[in-house]
N, C-alpha and C positions, 0 to 999 in steps of 0.2 A: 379435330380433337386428338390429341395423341393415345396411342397406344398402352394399359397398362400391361409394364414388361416387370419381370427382376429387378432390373438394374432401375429402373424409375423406383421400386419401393425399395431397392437396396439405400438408393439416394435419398429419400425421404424419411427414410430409417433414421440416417447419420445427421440428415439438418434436425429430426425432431428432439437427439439427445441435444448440438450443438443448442439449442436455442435454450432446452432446461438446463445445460452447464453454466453458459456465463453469468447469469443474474444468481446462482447460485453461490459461485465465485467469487464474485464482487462482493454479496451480501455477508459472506464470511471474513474479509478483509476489515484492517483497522487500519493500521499505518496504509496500506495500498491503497486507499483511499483520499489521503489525507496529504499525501506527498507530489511533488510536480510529475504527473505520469506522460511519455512522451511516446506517442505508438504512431507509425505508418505502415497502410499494408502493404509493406514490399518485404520481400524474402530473406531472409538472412540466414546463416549459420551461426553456430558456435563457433566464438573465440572473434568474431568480428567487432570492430570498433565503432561506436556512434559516438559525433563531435554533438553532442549540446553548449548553443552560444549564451553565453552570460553578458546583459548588458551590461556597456560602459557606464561610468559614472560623469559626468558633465558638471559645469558650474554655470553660475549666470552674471552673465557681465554688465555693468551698469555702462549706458552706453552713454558718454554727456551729449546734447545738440552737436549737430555736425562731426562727431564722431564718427568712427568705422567700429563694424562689428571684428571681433575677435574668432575667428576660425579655433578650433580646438582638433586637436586630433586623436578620437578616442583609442582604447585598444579596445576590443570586443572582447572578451572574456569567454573561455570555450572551456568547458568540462567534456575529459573523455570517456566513456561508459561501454565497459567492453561486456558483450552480450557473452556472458561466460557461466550461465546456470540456465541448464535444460532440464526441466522435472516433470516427468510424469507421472498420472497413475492408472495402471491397468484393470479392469475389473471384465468374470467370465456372464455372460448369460445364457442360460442353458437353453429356455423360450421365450425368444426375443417376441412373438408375436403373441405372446400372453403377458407380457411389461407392455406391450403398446396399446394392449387392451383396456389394464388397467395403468391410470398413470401416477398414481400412487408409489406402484412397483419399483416404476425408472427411479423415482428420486430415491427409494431404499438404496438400491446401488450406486447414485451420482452422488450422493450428500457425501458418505467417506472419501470417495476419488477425490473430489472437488476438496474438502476442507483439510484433506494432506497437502494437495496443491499450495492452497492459502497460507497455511500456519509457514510451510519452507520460507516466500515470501514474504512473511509477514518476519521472523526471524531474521532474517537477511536484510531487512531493512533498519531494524530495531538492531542489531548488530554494527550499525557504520558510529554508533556513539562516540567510538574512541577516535573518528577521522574531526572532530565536533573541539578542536583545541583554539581557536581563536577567544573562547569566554571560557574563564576559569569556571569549574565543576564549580557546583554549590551543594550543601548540604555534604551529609557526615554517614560514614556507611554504618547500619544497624542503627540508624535513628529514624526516629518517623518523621516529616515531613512537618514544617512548619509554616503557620500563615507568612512569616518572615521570610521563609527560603524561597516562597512562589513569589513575595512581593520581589526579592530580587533579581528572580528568573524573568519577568517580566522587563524592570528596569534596565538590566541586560540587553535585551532585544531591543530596549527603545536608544539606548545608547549606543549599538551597531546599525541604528538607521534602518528598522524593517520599518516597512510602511504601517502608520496610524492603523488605518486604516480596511489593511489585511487581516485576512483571520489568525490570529498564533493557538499551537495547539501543545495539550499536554498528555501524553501519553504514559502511565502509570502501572506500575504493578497491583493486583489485588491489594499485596498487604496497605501499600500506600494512597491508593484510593479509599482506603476503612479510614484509616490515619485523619483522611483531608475531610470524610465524610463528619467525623467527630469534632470538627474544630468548630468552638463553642458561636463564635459570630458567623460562622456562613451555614449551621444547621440547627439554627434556631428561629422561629417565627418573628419573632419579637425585635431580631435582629437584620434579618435576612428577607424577611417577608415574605411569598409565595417559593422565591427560590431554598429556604431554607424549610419550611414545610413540604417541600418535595424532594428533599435531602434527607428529611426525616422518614417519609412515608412509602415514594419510590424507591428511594435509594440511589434514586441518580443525581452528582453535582451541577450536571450541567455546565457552569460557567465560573468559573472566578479567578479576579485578580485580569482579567482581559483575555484567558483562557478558555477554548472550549476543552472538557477535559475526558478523554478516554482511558478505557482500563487493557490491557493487553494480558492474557495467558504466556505472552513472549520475550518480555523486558529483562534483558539481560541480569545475569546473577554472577557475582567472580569474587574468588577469593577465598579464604574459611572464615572463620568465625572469627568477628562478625562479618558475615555476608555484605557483598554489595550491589544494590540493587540501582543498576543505570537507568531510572526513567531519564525524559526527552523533552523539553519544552523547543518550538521548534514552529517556523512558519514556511510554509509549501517548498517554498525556492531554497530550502535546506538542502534538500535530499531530491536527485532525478530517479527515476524508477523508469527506465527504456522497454519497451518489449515490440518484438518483430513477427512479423511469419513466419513460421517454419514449412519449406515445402512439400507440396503435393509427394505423396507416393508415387514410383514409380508405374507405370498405365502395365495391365497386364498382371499382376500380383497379385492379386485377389484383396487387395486393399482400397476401402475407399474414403476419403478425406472431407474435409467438412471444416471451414473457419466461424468462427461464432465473435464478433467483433462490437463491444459498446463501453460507453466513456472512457476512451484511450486506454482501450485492454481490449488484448485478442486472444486468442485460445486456438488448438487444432482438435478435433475431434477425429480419430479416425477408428475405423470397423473393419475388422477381419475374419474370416472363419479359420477355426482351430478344429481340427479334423481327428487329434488326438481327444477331444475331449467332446468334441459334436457340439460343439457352442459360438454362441459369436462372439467374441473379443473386441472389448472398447478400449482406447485410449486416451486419454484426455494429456494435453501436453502445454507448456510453455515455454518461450526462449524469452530471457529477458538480462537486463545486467542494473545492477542498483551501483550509486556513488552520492559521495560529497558535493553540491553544488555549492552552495554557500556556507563557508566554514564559519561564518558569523551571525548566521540567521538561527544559530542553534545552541543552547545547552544544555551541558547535563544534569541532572538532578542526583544526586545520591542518598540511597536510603540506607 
């Protein structure tokens, strides 16, 4: 049975935050969730490149009796995703071993770190709107949303060939999720059926028009009056969202490091003491880079 030393509880320190930061993480995300997320745990730095391949497109050839099949020669289609946003956030603990006591404590102090993490993230993704030009904008800035504008944001998508079958997702501002909440056939019983009684009563749309539908604190706003509000209608293969490891601290530094890694998102957690202040110092960090994968899997909505 090994030894309890320091450095065994120093270690067990850093995987107990790592393990409360990523579900914390993730649970804060909207778009980060909802987007093609691409992670390996190998090392990378800032300003490195990752090639994500895009499949080709193929046809199907009717082949008569004693025919030959028809060879094609696709091109692979490669989006490049440069790992060029590194964010952390630092928080002090004065008595780390009265936060391990109680565990209450720890997530007083992880919830901020962790949901600045997110929101950068979450904006940086909600941000690539303007890369989204293959399907003209729809809707009108400083109007609210109409059952009309979503039926065509949908139609859109079906006409750029996303799959039946995938999930497409709509991503909205408060104001414009009030907007969709009020529209008299999807939040009405009588019209809507359970789905519109829990539009009424939750407050949540759930679904319409082939949509599942979120609301973001982050959707872009530009312009003066009237403001224009970029929601997103949009299916996975839109938008890549890359992220790497960032490496181990140097050995010998009094820094100790810790990866926390679940559904294609990885985190670094590292621990130091800070001798000016008698505390232990956490850092919670990520390297990641967001792009355009399908400029046709995607449009804007404007409010």
């Amino acid at each position: 049975m090994p030894s309890i030393t320091s450095a065994n509880i120093a270690n067990a320190i850093v995987k107990l935050v790592a393990a409360d930061a990523l579900p914390a993480l993730v649970g804060n995300l909207v778009m980060g969730n909802l987007v093609n997320r691409d992670y390996e745990p190998v090392l990378a730095q800032a300003g490195d490149t990752v090639n994500v391949p895009i499949a080709p497109n193929l046809v199907a050839n009717n082949i008569a009796e004693g025919g030959a099949v028809q060879p094609q020669n696709p091109n692979m289609g490669n989006a490049q995703i440069v790992l060029n946003t590194h964010v952390e956030a630092t928080f002090q603990i004065p008595d780390v071993t009265k936060v391990l006591a109680v565990p209450d404590l720890l997530s007083v102090y992880m919830q901020p770190a962790v949901a600045a993490i997110a929101q950068r993230i979450e904006s940086d993704l909600l941000n690539l709107y303007a890369g989204f030009t293959a399907n003209a904008p729809l809707g009108v800035a400083g109007t609210p949303v109409t059952e009309a504008v979503i039926d065509q944001a949908e139609t859109a998508l079906f006409a750029a060939k996303v799959p039946s079958k995938r999930p497409k997702y709509l991503v909205v501002d408060s104001n414009t999720y009030s907007a969709m909440r009020q529209i008299p056939r999807f939040s009405e019983f009588q019209t809507a059926g359970d789905a519109g009684l829990r539009t009424i009563i939750d407050g949540t749309i759930g679904k319409i028009k082939d949509f599942f539908v979120f609301r973001s604190q982050f959707v872009p706003v530009t312009g003066a009056a009237p403001l224009n509000t970029h929601n997103l209608a949009f299916e996975r293969d839109a938008i890549g969202l890359v992220v790497r490891r960032l490496p181990q601290p140097l050995p010998g530094t009094g820094a100790i490091a810790e990866y926390a890694e679940l559904g294609n998102f990885g985190m670094r957690v590292t621990m130091s003491y800070q001798p000016n202040t008698l505390s232990q110092q956490f850092t919670v960090d990520v390297l990641y880079g967001c792009a355009v994968l399908r400029n046709n899997f995607a449009v804007q909505i404007n409010s």
